[in-house]
C-alpha positions in Angstrom: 18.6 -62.7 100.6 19.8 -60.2 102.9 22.7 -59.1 100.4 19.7 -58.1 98.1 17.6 -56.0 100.3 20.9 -54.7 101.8 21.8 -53.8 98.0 19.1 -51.1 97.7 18.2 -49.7 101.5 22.2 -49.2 102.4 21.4 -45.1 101.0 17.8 -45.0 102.0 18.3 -43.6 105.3 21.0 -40.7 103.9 18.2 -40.0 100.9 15.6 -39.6 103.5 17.4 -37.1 105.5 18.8 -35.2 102.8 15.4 -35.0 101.2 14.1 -34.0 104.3 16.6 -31.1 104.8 15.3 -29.9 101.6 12.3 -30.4 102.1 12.6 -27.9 105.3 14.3 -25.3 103.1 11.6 -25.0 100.6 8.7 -25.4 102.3 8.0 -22.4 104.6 4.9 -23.8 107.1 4.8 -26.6 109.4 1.8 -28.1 108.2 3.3 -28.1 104.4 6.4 -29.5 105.8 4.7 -32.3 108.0 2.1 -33.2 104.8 5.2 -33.5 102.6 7.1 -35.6 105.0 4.4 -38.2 105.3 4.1 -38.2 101.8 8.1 -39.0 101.7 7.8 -41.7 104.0 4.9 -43.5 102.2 6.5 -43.4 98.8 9.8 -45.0 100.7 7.1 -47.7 102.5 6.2 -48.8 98.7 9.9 -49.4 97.8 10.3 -51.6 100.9 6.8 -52.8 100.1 8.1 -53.6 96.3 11.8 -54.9 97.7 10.3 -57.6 99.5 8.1 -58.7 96.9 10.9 -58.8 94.3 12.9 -60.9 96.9 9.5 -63.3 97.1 9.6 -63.9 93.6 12.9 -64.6 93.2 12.8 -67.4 96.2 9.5 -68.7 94.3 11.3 -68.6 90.9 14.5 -70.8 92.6 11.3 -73.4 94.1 9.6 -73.6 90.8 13.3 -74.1 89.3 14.0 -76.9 91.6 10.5 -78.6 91.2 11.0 -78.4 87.2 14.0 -79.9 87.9 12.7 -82.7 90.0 10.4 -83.7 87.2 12.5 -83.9 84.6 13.7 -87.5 82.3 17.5 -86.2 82.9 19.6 -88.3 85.2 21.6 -85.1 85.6 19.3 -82.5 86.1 18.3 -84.5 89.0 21.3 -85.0 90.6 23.3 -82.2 90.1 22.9 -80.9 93.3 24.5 -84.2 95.2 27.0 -84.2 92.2 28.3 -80.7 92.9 28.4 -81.1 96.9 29.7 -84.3 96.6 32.9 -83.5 94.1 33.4 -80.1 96.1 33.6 -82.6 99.4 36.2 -85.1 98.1 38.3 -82.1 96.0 38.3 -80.5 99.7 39.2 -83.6 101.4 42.0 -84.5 98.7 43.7 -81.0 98.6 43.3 -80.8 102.5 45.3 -84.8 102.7 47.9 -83.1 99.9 49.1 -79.7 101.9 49.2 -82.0 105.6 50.5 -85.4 104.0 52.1 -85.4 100.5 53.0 -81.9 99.4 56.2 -79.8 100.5 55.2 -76.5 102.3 56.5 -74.6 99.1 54.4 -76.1 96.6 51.1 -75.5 98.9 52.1 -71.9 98.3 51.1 -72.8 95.0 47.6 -74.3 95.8 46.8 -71.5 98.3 44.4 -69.1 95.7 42.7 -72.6 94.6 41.6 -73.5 98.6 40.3 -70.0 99.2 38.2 -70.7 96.3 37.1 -74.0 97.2 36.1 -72.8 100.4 33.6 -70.4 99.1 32.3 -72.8 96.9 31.6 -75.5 99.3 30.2 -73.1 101.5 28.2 -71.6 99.3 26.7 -75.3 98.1 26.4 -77.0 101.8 24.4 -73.5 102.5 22.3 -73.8 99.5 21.6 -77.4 99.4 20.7 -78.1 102.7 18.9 -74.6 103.8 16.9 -75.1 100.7 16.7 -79.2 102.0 15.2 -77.3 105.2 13.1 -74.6 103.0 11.4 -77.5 101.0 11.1 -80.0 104.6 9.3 -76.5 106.3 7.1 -76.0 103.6 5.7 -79.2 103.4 5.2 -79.5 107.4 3.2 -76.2 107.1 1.2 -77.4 104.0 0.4 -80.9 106.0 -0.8 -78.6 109.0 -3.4 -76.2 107.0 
């Protein structure tokens, strides 16, 4: 979740100083200045404080998503997540045998755009399915240790 937190804290730091600069234009005494700064920095601790609990949720929300998932009558809802990383696998394995076996190196021109995408997607659902794999196996270590 990093691309989240890293979403809303990239201008942090340049708010903080440019806030401070004013804040050392305006206010004429030390003391006003140091009051006001700590003040700043609390306010900014409550964002990071509210960041990380927005992030928390959403991993909870994904869990409870899973587990509902798990319970569920559907064939499909069960197993879409093997379905997906399995059909990503073989279309991967297939298109990889075409552009070194079968296909001339003008037509794999042609399939390049389609492999670039392909390779996000199948990283993107290795990383998914098996972190979350490791996510779920953690959890329930820690739960059988309390």
């Amino acid at each position: 979740m990093s691309w989240f937190s890293d979403l809303f804290s990239s201008g942090v730091s340049e708010v903080i100083s440019s806030v401070g600069e004013a804040i050392d234009r305006l206010v004429t005494t030390d003391e006003e200045r140091i009051l006001l700064k700590v003040e700043l920095e609390k306010e900014i601790n409550k964002f990071k404080q509210a960041q990380l609990n927005a992030i928390a949720n959403y991993d909870k929300e994904i869990t409870l998503r899973h587990s509902i998932d798990m319970t569920s009558d559907s064939w499909l809802s069960k197993n879409i997540r093997p379905l997906a990383l399995s059909f990503l696998t073989v279309s991967t394995v297939l298109l990889a045998y075409l552009t070194i076996f079968i296909l001339d190196p003008t037509k794999v021109d042609l399939i390049k755009p389609w492999l670039d995408l392909l390779q996000i997607l199948l990283v993107t659902t290795y990383a998914f399915y098996f972190g979350s794999r490791g996510v779920e196996k953690v959890s329930k270590i820690k739960a059988k240790s309390n």
